[in-house]
C-alpha positions as MATLAB code, in Angstrom:
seq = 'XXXXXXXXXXXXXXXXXXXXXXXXXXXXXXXXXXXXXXXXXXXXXXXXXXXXXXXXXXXXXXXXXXXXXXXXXXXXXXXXXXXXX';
ca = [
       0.000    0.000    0.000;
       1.217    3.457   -0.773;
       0.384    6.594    1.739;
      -0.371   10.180    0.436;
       3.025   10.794    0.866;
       4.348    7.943   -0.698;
       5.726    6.137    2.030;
       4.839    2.488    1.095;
       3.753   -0.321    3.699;
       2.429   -3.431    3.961;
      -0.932   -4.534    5.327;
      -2.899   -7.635    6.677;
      -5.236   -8.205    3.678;
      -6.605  -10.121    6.698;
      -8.016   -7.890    8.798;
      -9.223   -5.537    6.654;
     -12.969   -5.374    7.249;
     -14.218   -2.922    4.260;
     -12.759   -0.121    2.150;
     -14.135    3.246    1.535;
     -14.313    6.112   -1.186;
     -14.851    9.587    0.062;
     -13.441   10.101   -3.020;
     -10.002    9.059   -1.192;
      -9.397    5.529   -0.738;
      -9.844    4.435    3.080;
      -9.152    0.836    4.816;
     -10.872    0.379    7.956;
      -9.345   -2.603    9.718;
     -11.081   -4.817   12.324;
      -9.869   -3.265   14.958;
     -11.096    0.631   13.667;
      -8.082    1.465   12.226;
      -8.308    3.972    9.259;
      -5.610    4.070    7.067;
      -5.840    6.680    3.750;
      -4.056    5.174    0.390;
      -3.325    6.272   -2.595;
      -4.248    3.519   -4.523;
      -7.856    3.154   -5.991;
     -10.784    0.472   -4.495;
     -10.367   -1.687   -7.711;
      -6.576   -1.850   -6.966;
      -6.646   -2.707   -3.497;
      -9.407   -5.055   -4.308;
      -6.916   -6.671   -6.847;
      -4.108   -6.463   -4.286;
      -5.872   -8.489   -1.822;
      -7.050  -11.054   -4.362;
      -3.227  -11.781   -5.552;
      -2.186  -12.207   -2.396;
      -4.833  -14.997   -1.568;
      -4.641  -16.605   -4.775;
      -0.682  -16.725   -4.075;
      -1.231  -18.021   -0.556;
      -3.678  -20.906   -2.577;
      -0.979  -21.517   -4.725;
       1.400  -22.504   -2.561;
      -0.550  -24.735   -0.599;
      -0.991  -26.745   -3.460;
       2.608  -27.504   -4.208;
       3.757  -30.565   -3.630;
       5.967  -30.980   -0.206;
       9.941  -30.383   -1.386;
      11.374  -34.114   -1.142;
      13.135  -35.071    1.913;
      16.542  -36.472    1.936;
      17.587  -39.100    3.777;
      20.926  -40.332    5.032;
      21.312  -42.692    2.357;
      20.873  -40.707   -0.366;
      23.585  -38.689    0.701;
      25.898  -41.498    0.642;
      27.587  -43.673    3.161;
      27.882  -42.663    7.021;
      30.997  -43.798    8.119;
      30.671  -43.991   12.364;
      33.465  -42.400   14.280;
      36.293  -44.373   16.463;
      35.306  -44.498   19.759;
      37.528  -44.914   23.029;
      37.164  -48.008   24.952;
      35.118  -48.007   28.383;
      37.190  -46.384   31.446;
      40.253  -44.470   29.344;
];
């Protein structure tokens, strides 16, 4: 998101619970919070819906593969010391 001034920060797409146009572009979060963007309703609208899609997206990958030890090749054990040295 992008402030009047053009400081830019991120928001929890989350918690937003409805955005306004007064003709300025306003998010009111759950919690009452007003914050005042530059960017338009349709943008912020198409903001939030990239983000979830993304967050989608990624749950569907498939899990990286683990590695086990022997695919990393043999595990040689280390000398030990006998009992009471």
């Amino acid at each position: 998101m992008t402030r009047l001034t053009g400081q830019q920060f991120a928001i929890n797409p989350d918690l937003v619970e409805r955005i306004e146009c007064t003709p300025d572009t306003i998010l009111v979060l759950m919690d009452g919070t007003r914050y005042l963007v530059a960017e338009t309703m349709p943008e912020v609208v198409a903001m939030v819906q990239e983000y979830r899609a993304g967050v989608i997206a990624r749950a569907l990958q498939p899990p990286a593969p683990v590695v086990t030890r022997t695919e990393l090749g043999s595990v040689v054990p280390l000398p030990t010391r006998p009992q009471g040295e």
